[in-house]
N, C-alpha and C positions, 0 to 999 in steps of 0.2 A: 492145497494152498488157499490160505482166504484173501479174498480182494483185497487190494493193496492199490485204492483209487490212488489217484497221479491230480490234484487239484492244481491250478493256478489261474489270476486274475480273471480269465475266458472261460475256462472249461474245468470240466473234473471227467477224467478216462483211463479206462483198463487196458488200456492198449500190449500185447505182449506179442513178440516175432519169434521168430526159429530161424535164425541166418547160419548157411551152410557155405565154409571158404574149402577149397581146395586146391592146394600147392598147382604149381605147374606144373601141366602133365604127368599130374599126380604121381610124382615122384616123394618116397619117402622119406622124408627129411625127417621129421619131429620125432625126439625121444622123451621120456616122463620128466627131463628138467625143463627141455621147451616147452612143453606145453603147460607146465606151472608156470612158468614164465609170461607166458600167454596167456595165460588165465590172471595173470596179475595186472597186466598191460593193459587188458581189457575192462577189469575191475575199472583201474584207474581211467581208463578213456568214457565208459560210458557216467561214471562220475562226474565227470567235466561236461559232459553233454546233458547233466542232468535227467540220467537214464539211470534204473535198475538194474543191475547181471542179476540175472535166477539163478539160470545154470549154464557151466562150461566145462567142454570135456574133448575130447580128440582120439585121431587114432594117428597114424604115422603120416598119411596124404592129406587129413583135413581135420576139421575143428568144428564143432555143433554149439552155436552159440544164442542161449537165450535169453531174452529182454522183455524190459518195461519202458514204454518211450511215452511222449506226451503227443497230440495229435498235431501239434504245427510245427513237427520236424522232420527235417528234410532226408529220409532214410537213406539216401543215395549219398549225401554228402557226408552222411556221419561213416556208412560202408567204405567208402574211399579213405576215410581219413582215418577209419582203424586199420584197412588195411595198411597205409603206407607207415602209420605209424608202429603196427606191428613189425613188419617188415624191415625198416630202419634197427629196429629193436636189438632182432634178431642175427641181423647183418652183423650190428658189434659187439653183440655179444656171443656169438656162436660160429663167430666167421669158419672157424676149419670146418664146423660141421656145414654148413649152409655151402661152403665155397665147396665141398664135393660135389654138391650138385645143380649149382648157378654162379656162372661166372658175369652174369651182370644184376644188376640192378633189381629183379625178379623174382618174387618168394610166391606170392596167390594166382591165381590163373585169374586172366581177368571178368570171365564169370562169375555169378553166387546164386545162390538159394535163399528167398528169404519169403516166410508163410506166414502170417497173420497164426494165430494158437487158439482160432474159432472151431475147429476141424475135431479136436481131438483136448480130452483136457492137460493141464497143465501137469496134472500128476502124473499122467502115462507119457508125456513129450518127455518130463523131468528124470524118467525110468529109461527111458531110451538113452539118453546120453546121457546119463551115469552108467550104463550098461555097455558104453563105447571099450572096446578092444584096449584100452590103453596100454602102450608098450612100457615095460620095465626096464629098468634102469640096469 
């Protein structure tokens, strides 16, 4: 992948994460239309945040999702507010499925995984979760 700096008024930066969600109690919920779905939700949410998706991919308990963010943003509030917006999402569109396995309010556990993409390059993170188990339809 080539650098794809992130400029505005203050700064110019490469910033890219690996945020790891998983269901609660990692129970399996997601099948290959949720997590297109998922994958759309989140297109659209880091759009609005003025953020990049690289790449996104899942298996039935969680979701590998990766980014380009700008440095004066607040990654815990944008975390929070995809999850709920995710989860809202899913709620009404998938109610029988999701309602098998939470009967309240509930889809992410409220932990996550989230590593900076200094570690390892972008093209081996990129192979990993494209490499994700994904369940068929």
């Amino acid at each position: 992948m080539k650098n794809d700096f992130v400029a505005n008024a203050r700064s110019i930066s490469d910033l890219k994460a690996h945020l790891v969600l998983c269901t609660k109690y990692r129970r399996k919920v997601f099948d290959a239309q949720m997590l297109a779905r998922l994958n759309e939700v989140f297109a659209d949410l880091t759009e609005k945040w003025s953020c990049k998706l690289i790449e996104f991919n899942g298996e039935e308990d969680h979701i590998h999702f990766l980014f380009q963010y700008y440095p004066q943003m607040d990654l815990s509030k944008f975390i929070n507010n995809i999850k709920s917006v995710a989860s809202r999402r899913l709620r009404s569109e998938f109610p029988e499925r999701v309602n098998e396995f939470y009967h309240k309010d509930v889809l992410w556990s409220s932990s996550y995984f989230i590593a900076s993409c200094g570690g390892v390059t972008v093209s081996t993170l990129r192979k990993y979760i494209e490499n994700q188990d994904t369940p068929e339809d």
